[in-house]
C-alpha positions as CSV (number, residue, x, y, z in Angstrom):
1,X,-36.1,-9.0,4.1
2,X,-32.8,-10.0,1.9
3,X,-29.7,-8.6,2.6
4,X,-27.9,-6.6,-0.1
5,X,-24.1,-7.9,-0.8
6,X,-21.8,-5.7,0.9
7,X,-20.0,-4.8,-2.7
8,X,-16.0,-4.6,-2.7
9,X,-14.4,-1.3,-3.1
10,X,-12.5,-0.2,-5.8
11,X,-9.6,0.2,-4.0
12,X,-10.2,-3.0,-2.1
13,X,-9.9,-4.5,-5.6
14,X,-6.6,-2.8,-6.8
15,X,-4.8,-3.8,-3.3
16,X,-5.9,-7.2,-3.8
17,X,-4.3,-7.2,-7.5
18,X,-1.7,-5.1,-6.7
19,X,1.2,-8.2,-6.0
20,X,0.0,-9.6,-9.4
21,X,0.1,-6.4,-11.6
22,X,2.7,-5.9,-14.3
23,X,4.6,-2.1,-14.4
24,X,2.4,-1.3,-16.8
25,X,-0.9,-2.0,-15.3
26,X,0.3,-1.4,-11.9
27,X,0.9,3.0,-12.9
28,X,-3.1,2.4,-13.4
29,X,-3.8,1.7,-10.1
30,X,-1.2,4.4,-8.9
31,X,-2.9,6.8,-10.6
32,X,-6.3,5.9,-9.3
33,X,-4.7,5.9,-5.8
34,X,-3.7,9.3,-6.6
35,X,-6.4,10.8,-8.7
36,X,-10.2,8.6,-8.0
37,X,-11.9,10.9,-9.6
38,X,-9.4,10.7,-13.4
39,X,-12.0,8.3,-14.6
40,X,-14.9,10.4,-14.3
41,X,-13.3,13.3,-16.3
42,X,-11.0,11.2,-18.4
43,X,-11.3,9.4,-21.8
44,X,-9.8,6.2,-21.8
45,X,-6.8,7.3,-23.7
46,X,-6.3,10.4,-21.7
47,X,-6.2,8.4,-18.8
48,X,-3.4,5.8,-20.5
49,X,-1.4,9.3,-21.4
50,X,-1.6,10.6,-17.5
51,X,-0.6,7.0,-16.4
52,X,2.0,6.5,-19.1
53,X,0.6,3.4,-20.5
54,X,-1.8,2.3,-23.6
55,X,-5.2,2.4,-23.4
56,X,-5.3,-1.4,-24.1
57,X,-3.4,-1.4,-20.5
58,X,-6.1,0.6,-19.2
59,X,-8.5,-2.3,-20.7
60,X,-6.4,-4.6,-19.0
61,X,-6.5,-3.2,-15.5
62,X,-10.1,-3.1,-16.0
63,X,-10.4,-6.5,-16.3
64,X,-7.8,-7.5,-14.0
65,X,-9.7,-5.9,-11.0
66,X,-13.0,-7.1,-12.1
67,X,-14.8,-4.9,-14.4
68,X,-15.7,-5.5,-18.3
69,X,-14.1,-2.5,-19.4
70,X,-13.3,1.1,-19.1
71,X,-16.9,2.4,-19.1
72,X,-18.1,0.1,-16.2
73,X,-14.7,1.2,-14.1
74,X,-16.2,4.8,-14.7
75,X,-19.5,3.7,-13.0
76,X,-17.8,2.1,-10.7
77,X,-15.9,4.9,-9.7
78,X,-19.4,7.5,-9.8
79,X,-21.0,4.7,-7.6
80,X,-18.4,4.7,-4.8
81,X,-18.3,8.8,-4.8
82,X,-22.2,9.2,-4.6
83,X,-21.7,7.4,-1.1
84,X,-20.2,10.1,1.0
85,X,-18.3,7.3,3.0
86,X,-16.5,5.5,-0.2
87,X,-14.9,9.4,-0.6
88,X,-13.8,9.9,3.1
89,X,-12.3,6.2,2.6
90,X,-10.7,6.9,-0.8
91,X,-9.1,10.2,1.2
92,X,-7.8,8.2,4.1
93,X,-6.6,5.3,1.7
94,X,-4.3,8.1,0.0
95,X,-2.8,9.6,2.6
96,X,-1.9,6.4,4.9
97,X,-0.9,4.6,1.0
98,X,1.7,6.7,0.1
99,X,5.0,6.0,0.6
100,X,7.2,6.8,3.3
């Protein structure tokens, strides 16, 4: 019986980036912090307005935490919140991430 790769979280991949994003990129990931679900209901350039950034940025942070674009964050993203633990982990991500 093989064993299936246990695959690395989406926000697994932004904290791992995080030290290395620019301003720019790094509203991304705040937002997604914020707001995991903005991909799913979000074009790519309404998602660079929310942030305040380009959608090449957008591109950018895509790439920077592993995906080939925008459209395979998205899937990323509908992926993770079909598991009903990826959600409860997004949840308690955001409220022990923010801020003091």
């Amino acid at each position: 019986m093989a064993v299936a790769a246990k695959k690395v979280s989406i926000l697994d991949r932004i904290a791992t980036y995080r030290s290395q994003m620019p301003a720019t990129i790094s509203k991304i990931a705040d937002l997604l912090t914020e707001e995991p679900r903005a991909p799913l209901d979000l074009s790519i350039t309404d998602l660079a307005k929310r942030a305040g950034t380009s959608a090449a940025s957008v591109t950018r942070f895509c790439r920077m935490i592993g995906y080939r674009g925008y459209s395979a964050l998205r899937m990323g993203i509908a992926e993770e919140l079909g598991r009903g633990d990826a959600q409860a982990t997004w949840i308690r991500y955001r409220q022990t991430a923010r801020p003091a």
